[in-house]
C-alpha positions as a Markdown table, in Angstrom:
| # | Residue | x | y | z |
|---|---|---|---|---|
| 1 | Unk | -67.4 | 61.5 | -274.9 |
| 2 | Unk | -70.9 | 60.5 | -274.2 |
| 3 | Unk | -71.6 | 59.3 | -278.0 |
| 4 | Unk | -75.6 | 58.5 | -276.9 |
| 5 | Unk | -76.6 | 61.9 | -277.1 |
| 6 | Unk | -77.2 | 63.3 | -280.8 |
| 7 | Unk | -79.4 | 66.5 | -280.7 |
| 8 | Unk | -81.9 | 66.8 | -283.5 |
| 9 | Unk | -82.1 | 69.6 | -286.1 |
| 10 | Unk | -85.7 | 71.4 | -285.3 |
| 11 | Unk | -85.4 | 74.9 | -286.4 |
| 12 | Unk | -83.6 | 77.9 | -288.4 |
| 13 | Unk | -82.6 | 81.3 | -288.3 |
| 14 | Unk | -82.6 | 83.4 | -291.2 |
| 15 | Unk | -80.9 | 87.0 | -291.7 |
| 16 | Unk | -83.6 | 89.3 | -293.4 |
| 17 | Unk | -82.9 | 92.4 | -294.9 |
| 18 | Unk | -86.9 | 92.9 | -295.4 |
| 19 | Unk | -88.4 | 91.4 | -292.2 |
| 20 | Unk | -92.4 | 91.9 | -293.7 |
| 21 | Unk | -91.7 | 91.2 | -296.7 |
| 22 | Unk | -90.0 | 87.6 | -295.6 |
| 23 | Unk | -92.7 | 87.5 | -292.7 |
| 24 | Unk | -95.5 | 87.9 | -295.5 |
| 25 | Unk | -94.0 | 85.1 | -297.4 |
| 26 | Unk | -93.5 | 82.6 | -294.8 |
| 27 | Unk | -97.2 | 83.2 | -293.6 |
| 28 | Unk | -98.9 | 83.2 | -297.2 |
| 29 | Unk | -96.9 | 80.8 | -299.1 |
| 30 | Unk | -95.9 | 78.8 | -296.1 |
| 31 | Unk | -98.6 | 78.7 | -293.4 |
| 32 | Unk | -96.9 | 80.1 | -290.8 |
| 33 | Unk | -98.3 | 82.0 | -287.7 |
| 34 | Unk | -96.2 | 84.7 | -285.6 |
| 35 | Unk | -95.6 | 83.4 | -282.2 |
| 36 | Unk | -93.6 | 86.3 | -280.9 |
| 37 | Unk | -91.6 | 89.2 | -281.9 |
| 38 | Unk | -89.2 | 91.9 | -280.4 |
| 39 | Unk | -86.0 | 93.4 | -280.4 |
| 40 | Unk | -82.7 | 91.9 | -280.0 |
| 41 | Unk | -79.9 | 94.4 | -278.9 |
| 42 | Unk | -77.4 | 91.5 | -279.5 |
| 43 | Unk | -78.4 | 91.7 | -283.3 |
| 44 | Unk | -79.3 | 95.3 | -283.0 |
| 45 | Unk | -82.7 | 94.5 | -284.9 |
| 46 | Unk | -86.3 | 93.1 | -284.7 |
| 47 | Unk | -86.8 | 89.3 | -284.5 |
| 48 | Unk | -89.5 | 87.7 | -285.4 |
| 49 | Unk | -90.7 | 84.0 | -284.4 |
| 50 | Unk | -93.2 | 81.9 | -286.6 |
| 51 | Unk | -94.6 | 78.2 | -286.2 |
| 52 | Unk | -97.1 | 75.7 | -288.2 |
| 53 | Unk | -97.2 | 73.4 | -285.2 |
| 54 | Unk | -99.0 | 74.9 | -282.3 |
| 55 | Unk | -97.2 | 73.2 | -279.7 |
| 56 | Unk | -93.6 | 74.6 | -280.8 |
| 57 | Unk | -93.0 | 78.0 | -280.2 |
| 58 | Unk | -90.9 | 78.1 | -283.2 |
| 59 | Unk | -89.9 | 76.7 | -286.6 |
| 60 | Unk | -88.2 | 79.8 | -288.3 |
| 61 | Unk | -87.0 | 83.1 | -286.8 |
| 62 | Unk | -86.4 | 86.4 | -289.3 |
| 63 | Unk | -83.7 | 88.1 | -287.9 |
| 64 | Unk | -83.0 | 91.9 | -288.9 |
| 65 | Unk | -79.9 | 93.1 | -289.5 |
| 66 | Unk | -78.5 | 91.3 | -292.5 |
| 67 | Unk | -75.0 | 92.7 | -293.4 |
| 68 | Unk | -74.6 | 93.6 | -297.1 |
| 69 | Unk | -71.1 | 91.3 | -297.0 |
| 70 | Unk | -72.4 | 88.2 | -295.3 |
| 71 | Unk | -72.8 | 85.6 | -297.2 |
| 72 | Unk | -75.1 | 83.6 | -295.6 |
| 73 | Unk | -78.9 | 84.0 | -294.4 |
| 74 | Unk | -78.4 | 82.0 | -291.6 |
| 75 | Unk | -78.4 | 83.6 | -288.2 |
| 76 | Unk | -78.7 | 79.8 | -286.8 |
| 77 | Unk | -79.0 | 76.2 | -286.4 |
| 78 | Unk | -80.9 | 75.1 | -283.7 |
| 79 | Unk | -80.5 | 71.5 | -282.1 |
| 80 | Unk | -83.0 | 70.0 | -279.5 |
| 81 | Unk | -82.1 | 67.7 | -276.6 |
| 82 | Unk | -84.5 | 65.4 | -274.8 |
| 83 | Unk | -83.2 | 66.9 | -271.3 |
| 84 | Unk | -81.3 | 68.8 | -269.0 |
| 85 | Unk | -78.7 | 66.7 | -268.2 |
| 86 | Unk | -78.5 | 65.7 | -271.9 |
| 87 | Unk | -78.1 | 69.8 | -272.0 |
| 88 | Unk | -75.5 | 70.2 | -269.2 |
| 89 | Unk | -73.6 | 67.1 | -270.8 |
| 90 | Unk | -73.8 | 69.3 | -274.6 |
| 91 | Unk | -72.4 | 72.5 | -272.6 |
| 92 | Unk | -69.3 | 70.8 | -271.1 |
| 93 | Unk | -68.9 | 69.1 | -274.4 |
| 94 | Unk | -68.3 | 72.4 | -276.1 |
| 95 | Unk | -66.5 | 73.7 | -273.1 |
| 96 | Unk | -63.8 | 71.2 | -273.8 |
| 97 | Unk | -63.7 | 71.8 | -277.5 |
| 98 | Unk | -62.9 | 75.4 | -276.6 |
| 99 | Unk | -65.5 | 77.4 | -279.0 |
| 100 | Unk | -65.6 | 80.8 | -279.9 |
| 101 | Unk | -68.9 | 82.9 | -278.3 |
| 102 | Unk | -70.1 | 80.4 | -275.6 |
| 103 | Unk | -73.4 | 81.8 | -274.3 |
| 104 | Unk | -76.0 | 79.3 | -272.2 |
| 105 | Unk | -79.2 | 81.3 | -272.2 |
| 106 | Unk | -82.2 | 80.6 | -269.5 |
| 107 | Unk | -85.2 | 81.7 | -272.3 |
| 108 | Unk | -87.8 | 81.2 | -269.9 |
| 109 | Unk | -89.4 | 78.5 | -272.7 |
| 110 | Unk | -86.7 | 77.1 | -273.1 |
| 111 | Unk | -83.2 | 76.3 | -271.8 |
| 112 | Unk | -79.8 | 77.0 | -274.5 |
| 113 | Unk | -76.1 | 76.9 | -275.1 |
| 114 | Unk | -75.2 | 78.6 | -277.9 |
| 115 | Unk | -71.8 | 78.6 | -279.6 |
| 116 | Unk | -69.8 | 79.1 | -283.3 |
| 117 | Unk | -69.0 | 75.8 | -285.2 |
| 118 | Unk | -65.7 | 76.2 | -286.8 |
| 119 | Unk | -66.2 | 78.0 | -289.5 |
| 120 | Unk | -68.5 | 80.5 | -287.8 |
| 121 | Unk | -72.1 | 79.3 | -287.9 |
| 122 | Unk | -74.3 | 80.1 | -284.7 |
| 123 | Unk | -75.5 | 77.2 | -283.3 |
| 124 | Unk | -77.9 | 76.6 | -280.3 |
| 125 | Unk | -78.7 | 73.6 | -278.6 |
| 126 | Unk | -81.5 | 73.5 | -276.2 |
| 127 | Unk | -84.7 | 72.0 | -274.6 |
| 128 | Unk | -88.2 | 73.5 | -273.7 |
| 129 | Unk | -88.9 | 74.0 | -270.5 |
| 130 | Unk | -92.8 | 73.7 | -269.5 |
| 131 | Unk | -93.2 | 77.4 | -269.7 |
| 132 | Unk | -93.8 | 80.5 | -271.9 |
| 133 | Unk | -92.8 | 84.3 | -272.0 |
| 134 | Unk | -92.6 | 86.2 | -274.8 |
| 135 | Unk | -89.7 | 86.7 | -276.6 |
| 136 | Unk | -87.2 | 87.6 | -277.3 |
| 137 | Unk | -86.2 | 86.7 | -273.7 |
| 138 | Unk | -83.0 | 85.5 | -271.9 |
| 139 | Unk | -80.9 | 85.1 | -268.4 |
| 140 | Unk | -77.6 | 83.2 | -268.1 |
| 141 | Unk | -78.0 | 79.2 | -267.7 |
| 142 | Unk | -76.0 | 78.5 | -264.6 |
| 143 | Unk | -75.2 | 75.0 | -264.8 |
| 144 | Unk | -73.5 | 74.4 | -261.8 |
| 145 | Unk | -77.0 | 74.6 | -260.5 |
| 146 | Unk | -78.7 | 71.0 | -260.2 |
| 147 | Unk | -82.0 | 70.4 | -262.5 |
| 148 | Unk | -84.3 | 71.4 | -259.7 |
| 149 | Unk | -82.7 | 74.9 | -258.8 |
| 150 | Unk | -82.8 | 75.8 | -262.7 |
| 151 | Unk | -86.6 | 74.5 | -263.2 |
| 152 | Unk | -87.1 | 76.3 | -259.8 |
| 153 | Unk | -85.5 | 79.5 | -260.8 |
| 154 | Unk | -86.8 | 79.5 | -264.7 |
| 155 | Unk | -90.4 | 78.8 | -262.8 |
| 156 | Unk | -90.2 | 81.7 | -260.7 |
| 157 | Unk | -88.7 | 84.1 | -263.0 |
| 158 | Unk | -91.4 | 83.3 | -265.4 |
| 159 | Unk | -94.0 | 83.7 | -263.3 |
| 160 | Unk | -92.7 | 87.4 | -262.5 |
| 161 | Unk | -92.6 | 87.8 | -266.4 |
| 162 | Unk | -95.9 | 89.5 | -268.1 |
| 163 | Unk | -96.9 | 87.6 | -270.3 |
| 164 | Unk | -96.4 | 84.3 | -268.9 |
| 165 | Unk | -98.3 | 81.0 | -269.1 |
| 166 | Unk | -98.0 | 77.0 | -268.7 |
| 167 | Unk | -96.8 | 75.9 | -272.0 |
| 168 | Unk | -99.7 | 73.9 | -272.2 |
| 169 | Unk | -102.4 | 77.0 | -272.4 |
| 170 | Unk | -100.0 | 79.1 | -274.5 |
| 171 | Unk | -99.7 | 76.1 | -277.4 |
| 172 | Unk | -103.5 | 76.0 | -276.7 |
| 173 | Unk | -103.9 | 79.6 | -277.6 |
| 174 | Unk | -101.9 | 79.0 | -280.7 |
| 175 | Unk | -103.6 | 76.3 | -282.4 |
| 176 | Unk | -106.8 | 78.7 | -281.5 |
| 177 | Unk | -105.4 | 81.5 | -283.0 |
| 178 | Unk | -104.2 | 79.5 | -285.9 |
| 179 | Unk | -107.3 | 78.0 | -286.7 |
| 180 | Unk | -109.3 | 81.4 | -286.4 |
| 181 | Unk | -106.8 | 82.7 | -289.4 |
């Protein structure tokens, strides 16, 4: 096992029962700004994406959909790499360790593998790719395709996507928008 690579913790996913009310909260009290929002048929409720920084796309998500008999608020832990071979290498890592609910994810702004730790906690590990779409968004992450087919295909596909800019002039648009509020 490649023991060099050690993904760092950069965001979280909360279950909400109340999405305004949370997303009130977290803008107020916290200093957030909404940088997307939509539905997620996966959790069968509205998700909603919020940053401080306006070159991350995302610090916190409120996710709908909290079950009364769940325990926890967290929907998930999200893990960044520094590329995507660092990426592929994270994939066949949990490959081998045979995890429950596997799912690589081509977001368009970013590239994912997500996956249950042992005790069921969702966890993702990804890394941003140079573009935006809004979100939610996802294709399957093939990666038996080499770097250059998946930045070529995530390109393209973004490009067909309304909505879509250089990740550069969306996190410019951002720290506009969050210095206007």
């Amino acid at each position: 096992m490649d023991t060099t690579i050690r993904p760092n913790l950069t965001h979280a996913g909360l279950w909400v029962r109340e999405s305004a009310v949370m997303e009130a909260f977290y803008t107020r009290v916290m200093g957030f700004h909404v940088s997307d929002r939509g539905f997620v048929e996966r959790y069968n409720g509205n998700i909603t994406f919020m940053s401080n920084d306006p070159t991350i796309h995302h610090q916190v998500i409120l996710a709908e959909g909290r079950p009364d008999d769940v325990p926890s608020t967290i929907n998930q832990l999200s893990f960044l790499v520094k590329s995507l071979d660092e990426l592929r290498v994270m994939y066949r890592r949990v490959v081998a360790e045979g995890v429950e609910n596997l799912l690589p994810r081509n977001h368009g702004n970013a590239w994912s593998v997500y996956f249950d730790d042992p005790e069921g906690n969702n966890i993702e590990v990804y890394l941003d790719s140079p573009f935006h779409v809004p979100q939610p968004f996802g294709e399957y992450l093939d990666f038996d395709l080499s770097n250059d087919e998946i930045m070529k295909l995530t390109e393209d596909m973004c490009r067909a996507t309304e909505g879509f800019l250089p990740r550069a002039e969306w996190s410019a648009k951002m720290a506009a928008a969050r210095d206007e509020a």
